[in-house]
C-alpha positions in Angstrom: -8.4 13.6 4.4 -6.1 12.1 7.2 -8.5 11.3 9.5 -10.2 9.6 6.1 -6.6 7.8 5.3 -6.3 6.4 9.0 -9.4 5.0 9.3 -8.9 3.1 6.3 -5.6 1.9 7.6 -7.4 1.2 11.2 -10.1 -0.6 9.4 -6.9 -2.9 7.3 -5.0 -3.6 10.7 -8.3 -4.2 12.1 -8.7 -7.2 9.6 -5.1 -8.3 9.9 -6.4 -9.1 13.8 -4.5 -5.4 14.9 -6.3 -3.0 16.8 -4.8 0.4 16.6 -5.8 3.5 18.4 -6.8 6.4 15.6 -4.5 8.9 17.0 -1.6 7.1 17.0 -2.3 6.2 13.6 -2.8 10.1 12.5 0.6 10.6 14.4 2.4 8.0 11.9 0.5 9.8 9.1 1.6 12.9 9.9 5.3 11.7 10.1 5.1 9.0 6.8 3.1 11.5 4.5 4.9 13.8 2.6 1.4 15.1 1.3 -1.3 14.9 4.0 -3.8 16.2 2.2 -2.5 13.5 -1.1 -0.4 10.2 0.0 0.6 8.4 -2.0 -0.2 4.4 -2.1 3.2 3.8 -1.2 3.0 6.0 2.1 -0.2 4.3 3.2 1.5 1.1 2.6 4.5 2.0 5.1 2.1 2.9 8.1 0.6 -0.1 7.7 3.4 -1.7 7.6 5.1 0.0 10.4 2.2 -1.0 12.9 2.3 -5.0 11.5 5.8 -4.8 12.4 5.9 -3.3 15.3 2.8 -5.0 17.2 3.3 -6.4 20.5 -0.4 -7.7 21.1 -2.6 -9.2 18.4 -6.6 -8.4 19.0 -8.0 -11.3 17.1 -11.4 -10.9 15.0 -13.0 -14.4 14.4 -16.7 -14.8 12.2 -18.4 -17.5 13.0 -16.2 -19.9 14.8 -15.8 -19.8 18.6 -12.5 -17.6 20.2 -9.4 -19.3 20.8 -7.4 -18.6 23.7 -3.6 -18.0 22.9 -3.1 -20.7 25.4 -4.8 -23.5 23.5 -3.9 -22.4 20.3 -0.6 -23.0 21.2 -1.3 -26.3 22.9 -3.3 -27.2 19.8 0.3 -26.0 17.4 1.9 -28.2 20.1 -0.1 -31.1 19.0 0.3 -30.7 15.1 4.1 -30.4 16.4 4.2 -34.0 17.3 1.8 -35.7 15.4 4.0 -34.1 11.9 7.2 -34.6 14.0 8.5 -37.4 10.7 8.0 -34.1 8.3 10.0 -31.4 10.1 13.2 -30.8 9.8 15.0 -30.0 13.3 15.7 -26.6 13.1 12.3 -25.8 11.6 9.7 -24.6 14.7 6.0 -24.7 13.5 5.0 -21.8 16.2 4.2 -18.8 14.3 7.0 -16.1 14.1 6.0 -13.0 12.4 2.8 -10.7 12.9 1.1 -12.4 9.5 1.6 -16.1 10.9 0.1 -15.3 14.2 -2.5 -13.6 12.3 -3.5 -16.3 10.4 -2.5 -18.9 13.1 -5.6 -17.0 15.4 -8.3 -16.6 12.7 -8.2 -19.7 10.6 -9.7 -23.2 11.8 -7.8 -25.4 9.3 -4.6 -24.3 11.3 -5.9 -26.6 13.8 -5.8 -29.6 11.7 -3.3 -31.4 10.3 -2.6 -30.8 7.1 -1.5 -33.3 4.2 1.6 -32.8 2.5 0.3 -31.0 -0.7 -2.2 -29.3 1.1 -1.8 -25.3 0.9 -3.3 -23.1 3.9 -5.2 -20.1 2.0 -4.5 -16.5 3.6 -7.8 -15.0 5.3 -7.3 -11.5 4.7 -6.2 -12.6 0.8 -9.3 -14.4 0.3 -11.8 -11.9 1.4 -10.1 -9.1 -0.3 -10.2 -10.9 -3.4 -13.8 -12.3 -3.6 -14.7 -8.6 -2.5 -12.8 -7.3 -5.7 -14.4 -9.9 -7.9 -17.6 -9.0 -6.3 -17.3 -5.3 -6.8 -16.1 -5.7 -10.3 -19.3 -7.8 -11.5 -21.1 -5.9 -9.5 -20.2 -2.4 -11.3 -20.2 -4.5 -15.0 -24.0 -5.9 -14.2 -24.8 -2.1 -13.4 -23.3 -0.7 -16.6 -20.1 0.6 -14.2 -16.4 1.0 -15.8 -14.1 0.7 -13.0 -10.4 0.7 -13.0 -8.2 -2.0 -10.9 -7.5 1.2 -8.2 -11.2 2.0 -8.1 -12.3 -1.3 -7.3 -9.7 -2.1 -4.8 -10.9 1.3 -3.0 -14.9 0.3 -2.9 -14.1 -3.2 -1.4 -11.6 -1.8 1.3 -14.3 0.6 2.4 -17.0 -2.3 2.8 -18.6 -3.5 5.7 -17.1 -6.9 6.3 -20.1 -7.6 8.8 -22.7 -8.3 6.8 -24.7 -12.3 7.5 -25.7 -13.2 3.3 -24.3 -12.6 0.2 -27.5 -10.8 -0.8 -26.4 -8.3 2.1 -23.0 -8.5 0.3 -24.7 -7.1 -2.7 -26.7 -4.5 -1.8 -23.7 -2.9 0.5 -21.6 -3.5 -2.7 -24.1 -1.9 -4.9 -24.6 1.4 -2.1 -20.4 1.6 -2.1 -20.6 2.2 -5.7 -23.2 4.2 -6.3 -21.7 6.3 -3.5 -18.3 6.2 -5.1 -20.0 7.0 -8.8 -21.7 9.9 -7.2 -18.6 10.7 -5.5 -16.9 11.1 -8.8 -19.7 12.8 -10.4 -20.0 15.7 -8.3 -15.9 16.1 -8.1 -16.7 16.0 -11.9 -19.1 18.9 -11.7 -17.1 21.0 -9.6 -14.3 21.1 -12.3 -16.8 21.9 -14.9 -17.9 24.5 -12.2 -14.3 26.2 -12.0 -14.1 25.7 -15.8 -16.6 28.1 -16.5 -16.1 30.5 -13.5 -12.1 30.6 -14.8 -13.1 31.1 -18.5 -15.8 34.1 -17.2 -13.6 35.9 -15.7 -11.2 35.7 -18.4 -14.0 37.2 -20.9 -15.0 39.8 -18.3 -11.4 40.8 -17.9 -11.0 41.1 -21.9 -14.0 42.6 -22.1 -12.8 46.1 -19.9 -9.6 46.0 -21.2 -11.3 46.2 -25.0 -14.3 48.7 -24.1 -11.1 50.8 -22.2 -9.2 50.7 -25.2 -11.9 51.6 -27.8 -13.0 54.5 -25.1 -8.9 55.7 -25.1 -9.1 55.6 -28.9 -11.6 57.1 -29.7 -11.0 60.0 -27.3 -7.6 60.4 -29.0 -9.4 60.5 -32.7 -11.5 63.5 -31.0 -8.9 65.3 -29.4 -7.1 65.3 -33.1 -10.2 66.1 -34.8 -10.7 69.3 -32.7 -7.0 70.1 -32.6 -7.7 69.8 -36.5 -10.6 72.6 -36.2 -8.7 74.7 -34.5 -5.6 74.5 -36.8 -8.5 74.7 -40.1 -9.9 78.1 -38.5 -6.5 79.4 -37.8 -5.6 79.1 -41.7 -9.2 80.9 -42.8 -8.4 84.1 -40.8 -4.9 84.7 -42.3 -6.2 83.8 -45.4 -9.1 86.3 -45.4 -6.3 88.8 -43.7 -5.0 89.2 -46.9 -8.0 90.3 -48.6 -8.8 93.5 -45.3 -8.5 96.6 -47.5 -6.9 99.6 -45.5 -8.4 102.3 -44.1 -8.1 105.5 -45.7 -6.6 108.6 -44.1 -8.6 112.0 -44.5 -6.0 114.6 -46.5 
């Protein structure tokens, strides 16, 4: 289950443009979770959090667009500096501050652009996680699938984000469910399992303790039923005592 939890977390950090060795993450697990073997989604939320907070060097992950350089990405910032130089206010500095800015500032093109004044800069990592959930969601509905809010948020954290088409998209969609479903199932089956293995041995166990206490009883009924006898036959001979005429004596 932790080494489960961390690769998940590795695999979020990993999108966020983080790369995190596995065994340091475990380590962080092991000192966040009260629970390893059940953390909560709080916990999971705090390593992550720990490792955004305290990165010192961003691994960026770009799809489909050529790698920037930290050097001309912040000659390019520089640039959009200058040329929106009338809409800044002094004290505000456009180079990115905190592990989400430079995050975004790495993997999205539009940062490179100017942007007009109404013009709002979409979050990468938001974006994909929510067309994944929308995906999974009409996904499991087309396939006759109820899934709950935390379900679907699990399948689409646990998908491949390197697929080429959207009919790829699908069909590792589609495989994540059915997976999960069958996942489900047989934790659905095992219950059932324990069920009936709990409630046998609760009949077997009621079972000897009955047959042991019909076999007690009726070995009691006997012993007074012979104890009977014996009292029964004990009450014929003095009763035919008193009926023994005496010997005679020769005069």
């Amino acid at each position: 289950m932790l080494n489960k939890v961390a690769t998940r977390i590795q695999s979020r950090l990993s999108r966020k443009g983080l790369k995190v060795v596995l065994g340091e993450i475990k380590e962080q697990c092991i000192k966040t979770f009260l629970d390893i073997d059940n953390p909560t989604k709080v916990e999971i939320n705090a390593v992550t959090d720990y490792f955004m907070n305290n990165a010192t060097k961003l691994t960026v992950i770009t799809e489909k667009i050529e790698a920037v350089t930290i050097n001309e990405a912040a000659t390019e910032q520089e640039t959009l500096t200058n040329n929106n130089s009338d809409e800044i206010e002094p004290e505000t500095t456009t180079n990115p501050s905190t592990i989400e800015e430079l995050s975004e500032f790495y993997t999205h093109p539009a940062l490179f652009t100017p942007k007009t004044e109404n013009e709002e800069i979409p979050q990468s990592s938001e974006l994909a996680t929510t067309t994944k959930n929308e995906l999974v969601s009409s996904t499991a509905q087309n396939m006759g699938i109820a899934l709950d809010t935390s379900e679907i948020s699990l399948i689409a954290e646990n998908i491949n984000d390197s697929t080429d088409t959207l009919e790829q998209d699908i069909d590792a969609i589609k495989a994540a469910i059915m997976a999960f479903v069958e996942h489900k199932a047989m934790i659905s089956q095992q219950k059932i399992n324990n069920l009936i293995t709990e409630v046998r041995e609760v009949v077997n166990e009621k079972n000897t303790e009955n047959s042991q206490l019909l076999t007690d009883g009726l070995k009691s009924i006997n012993n007074d039923i012979q104890e009977a006898n014996k009292q029964f036959k004990s009450n014929v001979k003095k009763a035919l005592a008193a009926f023994t005429i005496p010997t005679s004596k020769a005069g």
